[in-house]
N, C-alpha and C positions, 0 to 999 in steps of 0.2 A: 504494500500500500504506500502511496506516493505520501511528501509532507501535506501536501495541500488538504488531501483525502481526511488525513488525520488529524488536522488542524478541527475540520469540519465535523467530520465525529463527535470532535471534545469540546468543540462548540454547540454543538446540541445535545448533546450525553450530560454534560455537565450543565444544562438549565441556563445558559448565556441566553442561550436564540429567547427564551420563555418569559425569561427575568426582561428585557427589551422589549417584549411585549408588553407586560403587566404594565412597563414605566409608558411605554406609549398610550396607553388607556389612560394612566394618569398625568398624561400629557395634554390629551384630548380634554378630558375634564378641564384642565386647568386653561386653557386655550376657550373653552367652550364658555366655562362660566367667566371669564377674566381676572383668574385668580391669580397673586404674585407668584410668579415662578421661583422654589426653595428647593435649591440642589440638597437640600439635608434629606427632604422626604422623599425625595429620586433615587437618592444612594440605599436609604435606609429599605424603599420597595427594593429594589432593584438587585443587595443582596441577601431581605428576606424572602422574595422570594427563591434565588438560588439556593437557601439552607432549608426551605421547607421543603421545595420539589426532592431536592437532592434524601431531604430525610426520608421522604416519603417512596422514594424508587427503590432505594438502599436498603430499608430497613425488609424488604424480603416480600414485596407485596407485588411487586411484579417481576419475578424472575425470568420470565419466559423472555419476556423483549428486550432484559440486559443479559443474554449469554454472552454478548462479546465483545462486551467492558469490563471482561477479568483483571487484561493486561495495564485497562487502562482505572482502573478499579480506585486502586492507592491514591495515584495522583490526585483524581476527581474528590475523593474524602478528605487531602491533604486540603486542594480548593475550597471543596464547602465548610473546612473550619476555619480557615482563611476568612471565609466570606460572612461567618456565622458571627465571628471576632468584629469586620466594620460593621455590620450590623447591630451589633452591642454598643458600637462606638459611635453612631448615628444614631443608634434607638434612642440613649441619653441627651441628647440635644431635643428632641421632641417633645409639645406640649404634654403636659400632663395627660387631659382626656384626651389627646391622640395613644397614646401608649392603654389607654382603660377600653378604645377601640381596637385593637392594633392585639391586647389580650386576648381579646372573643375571638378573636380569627385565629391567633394561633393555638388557641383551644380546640378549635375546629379541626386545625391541619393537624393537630397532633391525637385527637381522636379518629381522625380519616386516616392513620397511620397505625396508631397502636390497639392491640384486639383488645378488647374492653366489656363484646358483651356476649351472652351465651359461652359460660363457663370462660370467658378471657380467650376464645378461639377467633370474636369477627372483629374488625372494626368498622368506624361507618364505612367503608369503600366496598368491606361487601355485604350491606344492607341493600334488600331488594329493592331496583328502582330510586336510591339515593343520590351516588356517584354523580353525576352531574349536576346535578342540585347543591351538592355541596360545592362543590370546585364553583359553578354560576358565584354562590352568594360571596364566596370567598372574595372571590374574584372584583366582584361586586363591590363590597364595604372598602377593597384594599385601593381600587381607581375611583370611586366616588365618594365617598362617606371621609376617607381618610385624608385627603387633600381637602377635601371642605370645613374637616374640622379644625385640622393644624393652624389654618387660614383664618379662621372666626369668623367661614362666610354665613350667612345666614340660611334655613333649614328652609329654601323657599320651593315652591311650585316647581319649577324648573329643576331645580335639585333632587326633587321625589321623582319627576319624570325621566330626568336623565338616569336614575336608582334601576329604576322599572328596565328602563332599556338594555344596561349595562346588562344587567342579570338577562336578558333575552339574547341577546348578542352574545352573549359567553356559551350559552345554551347554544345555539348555531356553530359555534366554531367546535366544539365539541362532537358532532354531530358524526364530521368524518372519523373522528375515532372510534365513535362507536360503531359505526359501519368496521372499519378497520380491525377491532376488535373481537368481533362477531364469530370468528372463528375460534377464540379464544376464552372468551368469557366460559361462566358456567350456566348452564343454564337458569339456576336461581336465581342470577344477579338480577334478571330482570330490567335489562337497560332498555331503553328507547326500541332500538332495532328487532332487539329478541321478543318486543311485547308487539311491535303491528308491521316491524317487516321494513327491507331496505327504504322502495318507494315512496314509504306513508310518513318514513323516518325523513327524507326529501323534503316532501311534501310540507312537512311540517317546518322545516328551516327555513322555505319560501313565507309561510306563512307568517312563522316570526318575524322574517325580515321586511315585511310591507308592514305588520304588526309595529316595529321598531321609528320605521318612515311615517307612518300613520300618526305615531305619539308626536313626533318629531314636530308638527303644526301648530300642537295643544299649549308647547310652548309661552310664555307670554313676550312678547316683543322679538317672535319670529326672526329670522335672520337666514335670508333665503342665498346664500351663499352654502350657510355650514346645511342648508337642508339639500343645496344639489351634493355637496360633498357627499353626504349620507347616504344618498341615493346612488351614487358611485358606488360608496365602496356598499351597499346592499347588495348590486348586482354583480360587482366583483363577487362578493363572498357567494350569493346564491352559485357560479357559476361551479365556484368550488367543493360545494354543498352538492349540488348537482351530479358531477362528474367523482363525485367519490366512490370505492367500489371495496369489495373486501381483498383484491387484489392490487393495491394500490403501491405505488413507489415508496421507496426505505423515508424520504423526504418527503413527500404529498403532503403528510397532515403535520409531522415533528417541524417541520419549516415552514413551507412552502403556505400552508394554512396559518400556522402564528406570528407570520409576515402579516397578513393581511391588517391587525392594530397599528403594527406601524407606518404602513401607506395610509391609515385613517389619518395618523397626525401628522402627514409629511403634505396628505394632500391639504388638511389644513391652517396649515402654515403657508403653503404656494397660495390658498384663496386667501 
């Protein structure tokens, strides 16, 4: 395997590509509402999320899709306590009730990790039909809630509606995983795809995604720039939502889909 190959590996193995996402949602929010821009709660997303994903792959909950990060195993653990460390070092710069937000979630990520229930054998991830819902709110509280609170912006309309979307929007991007996964799951888990089937599983991401645009009006004081952006990247995302399969490329969903937050906040920036 060439350098480049394996740069690219340990760039998505290691949660870089995913933690760049998350910051681009909270970019998008910040951009969105006109919030001051605070590189403390970019850094502080940006390597909790690398220490949660990282906890969460590692800790033995998905084996199957890391056989062939043995070699690269070490390193990536040496990384996310690296990373775990500026996140301690950022977390303490944080408002108070951002950190009393910033607890609930990683409550979350560390019960979506450790078995807790039925005799300490599941945890939430393999509760039927939850998985994505939790990853959504996570996701959720971490790009909207958590930059609005650091901020002191106010708990307004717009704010509850952009809440709503994020969590719908997270939902869609997930979508090709669980297509993707479908081979793999068990069948208890009861995800999306396993309960009504690839097409309906589709189906459904179109319908979030106009669902998402739809909210997008209710807005107060409209701003028909950031609503053609939406509408972009809506039908970027459908396309990719669309053309998902359970044979899909190594990249499809690990990249090529957790790009698609970042073109949200690059496009903008260009409007």
């Amino acid at each position: 395997m060439n350098l480049s190959k394996k740069l690219l590996e340990f760039y998505v193995n290691s949660s870089i590509h995913v933690a760049l996402a998350v910051c681009a949602l909270v970019g998008v929010t910040t951009v969105e509402l006109g919030l001051k821009a605070d590189n403390v709660i970019f850094c502080f997303v940006f390597f909790a999320t690398i220490s949660g994903y990282n906890f969460v792959k590692f800790f033995g909950v998905a084996k199957f899709h890391y056989q062939r990060l043995t070699k690269w195993l070490k390193m990536i653990q040496i990384f996310s306590f690296c990373s775990f460390l500026l996140l301690c070092f950022y977390g303490v710069q944080l408002q108070v009730e951002t950190l009393v937000v910033v607890g609930v979630f990683a409550v979350l990520t560390f019960l979506y990790a450790i078995p807790f229930l039925k005799d300490k054998t599941k945890s939430l991830r393999h509760v039927e039909g939850v998985k994505v819902y939790v990853i959504a709110l996570v996701w959720m509280g971490v790009s909207v809630f958590l930059p609005v609170i650091d901020t002191g912006f106010e708990m307004t309309t717009n704010v509850g509606i952009m809440g709503i979307q994020r969590f719908a929007y997270v939902l869609v991007l997930m979508l090709p995983f669980e297509i993707r996964d479908l081979r793999y799951d068990p069948e208890g888990l009861q995800t999306i795809p396993q309960k009504i089937g690839v097409k309906r599983t589709k189906q459904l991401g179109l319908f979030l995604l106009v669902f998402i645009v739809l909210l997008e009006c209710l807005k107060v004081d409209l701003e028909y720039s950031k609503l053609i952006v939406l509408g972009i990247v809506a039908l970027v995302t459908a396309g990719f939502v669309w053309k998902a399969e359970l044979n899909q490329g190594r990249y499809y969903s690990a990249f090529w889909v957790e790009t698609l937050p970042i073109l949200w906040l690059l496009l903008l920036l260009l409007f």
